[in-house]
C-alpha positions as CSV (number, residue, x, y, z in Angstrom):
1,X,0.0,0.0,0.0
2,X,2.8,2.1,-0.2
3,X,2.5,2.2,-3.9
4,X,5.6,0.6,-4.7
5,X,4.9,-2.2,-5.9
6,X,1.4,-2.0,-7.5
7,X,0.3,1.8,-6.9
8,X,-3.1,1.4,-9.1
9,X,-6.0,-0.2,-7.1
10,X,-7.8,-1.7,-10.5
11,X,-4.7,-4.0,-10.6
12,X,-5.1,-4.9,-7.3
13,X,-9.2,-5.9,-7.4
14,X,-8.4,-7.8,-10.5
15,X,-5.6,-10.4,-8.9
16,X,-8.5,-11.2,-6.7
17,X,-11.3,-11.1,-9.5
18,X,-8.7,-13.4,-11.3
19,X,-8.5,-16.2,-8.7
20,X,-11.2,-18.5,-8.3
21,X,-11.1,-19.5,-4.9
22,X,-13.2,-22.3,-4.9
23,X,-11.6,-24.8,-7.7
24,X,-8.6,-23.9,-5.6
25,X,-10.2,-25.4,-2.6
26,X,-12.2,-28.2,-4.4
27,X,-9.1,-29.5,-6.3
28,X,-5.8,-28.5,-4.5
29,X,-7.3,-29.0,-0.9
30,X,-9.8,-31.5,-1.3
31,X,-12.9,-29.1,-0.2
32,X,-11.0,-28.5,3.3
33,X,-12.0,-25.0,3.4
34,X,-13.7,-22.5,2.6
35,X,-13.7,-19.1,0.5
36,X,-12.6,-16.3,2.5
37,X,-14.9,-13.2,3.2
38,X,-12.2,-11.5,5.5
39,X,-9.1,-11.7,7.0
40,X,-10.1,-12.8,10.5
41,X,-11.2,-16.0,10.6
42,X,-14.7,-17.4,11.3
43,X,-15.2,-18.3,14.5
44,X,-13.5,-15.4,15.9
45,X,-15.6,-12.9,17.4
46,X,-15.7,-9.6,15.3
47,X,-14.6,-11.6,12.6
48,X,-16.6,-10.4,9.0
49,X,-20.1,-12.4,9.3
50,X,-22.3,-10.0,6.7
51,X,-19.1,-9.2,3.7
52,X,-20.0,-9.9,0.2
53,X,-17.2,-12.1,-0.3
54,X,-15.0,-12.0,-3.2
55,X,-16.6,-13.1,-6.6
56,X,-14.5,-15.3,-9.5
57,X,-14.3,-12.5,-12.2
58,X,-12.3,-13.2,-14.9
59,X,-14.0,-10.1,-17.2
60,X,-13.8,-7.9,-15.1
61,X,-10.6,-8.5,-14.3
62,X,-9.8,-8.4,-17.8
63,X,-11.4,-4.8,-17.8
64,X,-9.5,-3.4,-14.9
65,X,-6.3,-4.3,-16.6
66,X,-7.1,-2.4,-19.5
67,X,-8.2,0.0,-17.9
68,X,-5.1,0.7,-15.6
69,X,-2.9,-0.3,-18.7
70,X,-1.4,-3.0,-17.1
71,X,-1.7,-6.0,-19.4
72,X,1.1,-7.9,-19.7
73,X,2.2,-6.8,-16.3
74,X,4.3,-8.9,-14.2
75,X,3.9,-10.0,-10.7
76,X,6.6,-11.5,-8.7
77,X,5.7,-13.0,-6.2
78,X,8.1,-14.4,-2.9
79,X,7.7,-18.3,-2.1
80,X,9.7,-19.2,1.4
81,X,11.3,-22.7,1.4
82,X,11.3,-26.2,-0.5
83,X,12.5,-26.7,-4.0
84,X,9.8,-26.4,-6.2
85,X,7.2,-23.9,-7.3
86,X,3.6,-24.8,-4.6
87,X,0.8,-26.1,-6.7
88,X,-1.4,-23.2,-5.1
89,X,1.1,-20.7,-6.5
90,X,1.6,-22.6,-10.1
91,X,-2.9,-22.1,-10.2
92,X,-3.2,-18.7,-9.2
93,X,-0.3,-18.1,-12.1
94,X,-2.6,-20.2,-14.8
95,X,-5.2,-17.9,-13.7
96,X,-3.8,-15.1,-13.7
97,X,-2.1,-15.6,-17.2
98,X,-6.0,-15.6,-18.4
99,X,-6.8,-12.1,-17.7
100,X,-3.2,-10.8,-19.0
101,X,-0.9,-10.7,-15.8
102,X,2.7,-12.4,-15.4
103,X,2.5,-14.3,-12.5
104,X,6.5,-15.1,-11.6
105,X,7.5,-16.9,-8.2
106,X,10.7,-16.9,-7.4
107,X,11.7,-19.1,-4.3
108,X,14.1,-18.0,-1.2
109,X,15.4,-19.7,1.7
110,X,13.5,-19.2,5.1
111,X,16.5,-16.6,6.2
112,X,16.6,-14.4,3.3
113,X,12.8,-14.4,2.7
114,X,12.1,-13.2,6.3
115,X,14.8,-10.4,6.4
116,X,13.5,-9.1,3.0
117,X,10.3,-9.7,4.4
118,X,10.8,-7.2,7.4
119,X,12.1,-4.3,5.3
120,X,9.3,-4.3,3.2
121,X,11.0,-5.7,0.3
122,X,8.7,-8.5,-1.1
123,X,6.4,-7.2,-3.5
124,X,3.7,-10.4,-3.3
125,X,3.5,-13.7,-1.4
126,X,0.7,-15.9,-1.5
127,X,1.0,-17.2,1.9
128,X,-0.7,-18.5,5.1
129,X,-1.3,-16.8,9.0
130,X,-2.6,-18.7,12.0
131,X,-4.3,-17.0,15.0
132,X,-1.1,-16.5,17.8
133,X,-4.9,-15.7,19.7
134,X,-8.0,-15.7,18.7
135,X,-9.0,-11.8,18.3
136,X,-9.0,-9.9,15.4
137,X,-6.2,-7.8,17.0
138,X,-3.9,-10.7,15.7
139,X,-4.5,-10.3,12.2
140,X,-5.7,-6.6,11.3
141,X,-2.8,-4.7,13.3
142,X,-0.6,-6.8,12.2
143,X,-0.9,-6.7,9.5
144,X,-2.6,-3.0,8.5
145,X,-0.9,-0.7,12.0
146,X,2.0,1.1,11.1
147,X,4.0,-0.1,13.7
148,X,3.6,-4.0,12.2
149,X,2.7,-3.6,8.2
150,X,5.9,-2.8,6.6
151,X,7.1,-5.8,8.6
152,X,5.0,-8.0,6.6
153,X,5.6,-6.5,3.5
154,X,2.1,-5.0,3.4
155,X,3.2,-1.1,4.3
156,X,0.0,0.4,5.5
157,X,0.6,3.6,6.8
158,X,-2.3,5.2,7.6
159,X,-3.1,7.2,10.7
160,X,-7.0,6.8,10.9
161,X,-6.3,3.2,10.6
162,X,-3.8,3.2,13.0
163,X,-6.0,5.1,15.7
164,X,-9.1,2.4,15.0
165,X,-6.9,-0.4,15.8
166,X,-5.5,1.3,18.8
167,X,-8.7,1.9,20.3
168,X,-10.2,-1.3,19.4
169,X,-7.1,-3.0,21.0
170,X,-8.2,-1.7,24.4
171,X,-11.8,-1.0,24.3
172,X,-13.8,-3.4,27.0
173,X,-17.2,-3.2,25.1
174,X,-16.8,-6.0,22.7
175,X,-19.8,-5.1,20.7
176,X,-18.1,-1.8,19.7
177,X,-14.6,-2.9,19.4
178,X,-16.1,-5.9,16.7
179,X,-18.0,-2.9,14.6
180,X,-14.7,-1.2,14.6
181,X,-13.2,-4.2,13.5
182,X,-15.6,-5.1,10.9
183,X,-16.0,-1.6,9.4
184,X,-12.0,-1.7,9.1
185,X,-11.8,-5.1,7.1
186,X,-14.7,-3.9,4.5
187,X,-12.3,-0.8,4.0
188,X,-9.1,-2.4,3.8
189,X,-10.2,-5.4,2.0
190,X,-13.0,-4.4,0.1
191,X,-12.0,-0.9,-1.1
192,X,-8.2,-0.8,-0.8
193,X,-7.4,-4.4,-2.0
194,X,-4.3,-4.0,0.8
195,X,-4.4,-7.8,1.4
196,X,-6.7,-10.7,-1.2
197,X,-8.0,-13.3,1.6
198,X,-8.4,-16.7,-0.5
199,X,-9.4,-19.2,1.9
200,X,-9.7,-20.5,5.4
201,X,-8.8,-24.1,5.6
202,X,-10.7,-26.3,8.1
203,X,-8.8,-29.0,10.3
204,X,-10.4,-32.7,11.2
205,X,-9.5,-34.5,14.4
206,X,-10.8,-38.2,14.6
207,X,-10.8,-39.9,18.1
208,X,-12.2,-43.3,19.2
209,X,-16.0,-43.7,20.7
210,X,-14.7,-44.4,24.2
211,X,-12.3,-40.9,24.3
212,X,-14.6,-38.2,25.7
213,X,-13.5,-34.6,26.8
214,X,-11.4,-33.6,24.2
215,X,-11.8,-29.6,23.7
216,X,-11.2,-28.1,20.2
217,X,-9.1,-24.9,20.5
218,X,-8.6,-22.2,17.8
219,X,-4.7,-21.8,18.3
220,X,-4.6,-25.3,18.2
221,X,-3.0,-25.3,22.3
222,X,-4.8,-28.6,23.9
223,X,-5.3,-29.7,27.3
224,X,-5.2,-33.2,27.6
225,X,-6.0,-32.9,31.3
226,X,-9.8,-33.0,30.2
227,X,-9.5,-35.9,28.1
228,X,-10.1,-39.6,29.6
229,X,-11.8,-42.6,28.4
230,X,-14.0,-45.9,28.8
231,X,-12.2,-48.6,30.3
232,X,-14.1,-52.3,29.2
């Protein structure tokens, strides 16, 4: 968002116009999640419960890119670790390559992709966040405050954003604080294209019909204290 990388918001609405979501889900994942409205995930309270979502667009998209006179524009985009190219990467390229963008990943070890990472350096990574804890907090200062975004190689830097998260991060009425919350995702998500959610993937545990007392938790941290079982 600091316009160094992709200063025209038409290119930005089109990546995510561009990418349908669900084949991703249905045929890379094996219909283990589902299409993201938001950034915070469901479940979470003041995560998005009433956004639109983000529609498979490919015409649109093409439009945009005229419009913005970007066709034929490329993207690189950062992939951290392993030797080869992920398959979720190599089908947001084929899509993208249908509505007339470059889509080039380039792959860097953990080290160098983190420091570049921190300096604001990468210009796109499709990539994945888990809840440290399960608030909103986690996710939208993080990654839109000032303090946190170039960090991430987002690069908000916006003060009314930055004083909406700082009062939502210590306000005690937790209706408010989630309408704050929500109203900031539909801006920064919806109208600035500062970060395209794709997906939130879903997790299955299987246990046996005599274990009882085992407690799902959203940071994944379990207490096995609770869990006991039949004894025939």
């Amino acid at each position: 968002l600091n316009h160094k990388f992709f200063p025209d918001k038409r290119v930005r609405e089109a990546v995510s116009l561009a990418i349908d979501r669900q084949k991703i889900i249905d045929t890379i994942h094996n219909g283990t999640g589902a299409a993201a409205i938001g950034l915070t995930p469901p479940g979470i309270v003041g995560a998005l419960t009433d956004a639109p979502g983000f529609p498979y667009d490919p015409d649109r998209a093409r439009q945009l890119i005229r419009e913005a006179g970007a066709e034929g524009l490329t993207i690189t985009a950062w992939q951290r670790g392993g030797e080869k190219v992920t398959d979720t990467n190599l089908a947001i390229q084929q899509m993208l390559s249908e509505v007339g963008l470059n889509y080039e990943v380039e792959i860097y070890d953990s080290a160098t992709y983190a420091a570049a990472r921190s300096r604001g350096e990468i210009p796109a990574n499709q990539g994945n966040w888990y809840a440290d804890y399960p608030d909103p907090d986690n996710f939208l200062w993080t990654f839109f405050h000032s303090s946190s975004s170039t960090a991430m190689s987002v690069s908000v830097s916006d003060p009314e954003v930055d004083a909406i998260l700082e009062r939502a991060r210590v306000d005690t009425d937790q209706a408010r604080r989630s309408r704050d919350y929500q109203e900031l995702e539909k801006r920064m998500l919806y109208e600035e294209y500062a970060i395209i959610p794709l997906w939130h993937l879903k997790s299955y545990f299987v246990s046996q019909p005599n274990v009882h007392g085992f407690q799902l938790n959203p940071v994944f941290v379990y207490d096995y204290k609770t869990v006991w079982k039949d004894v025939n």
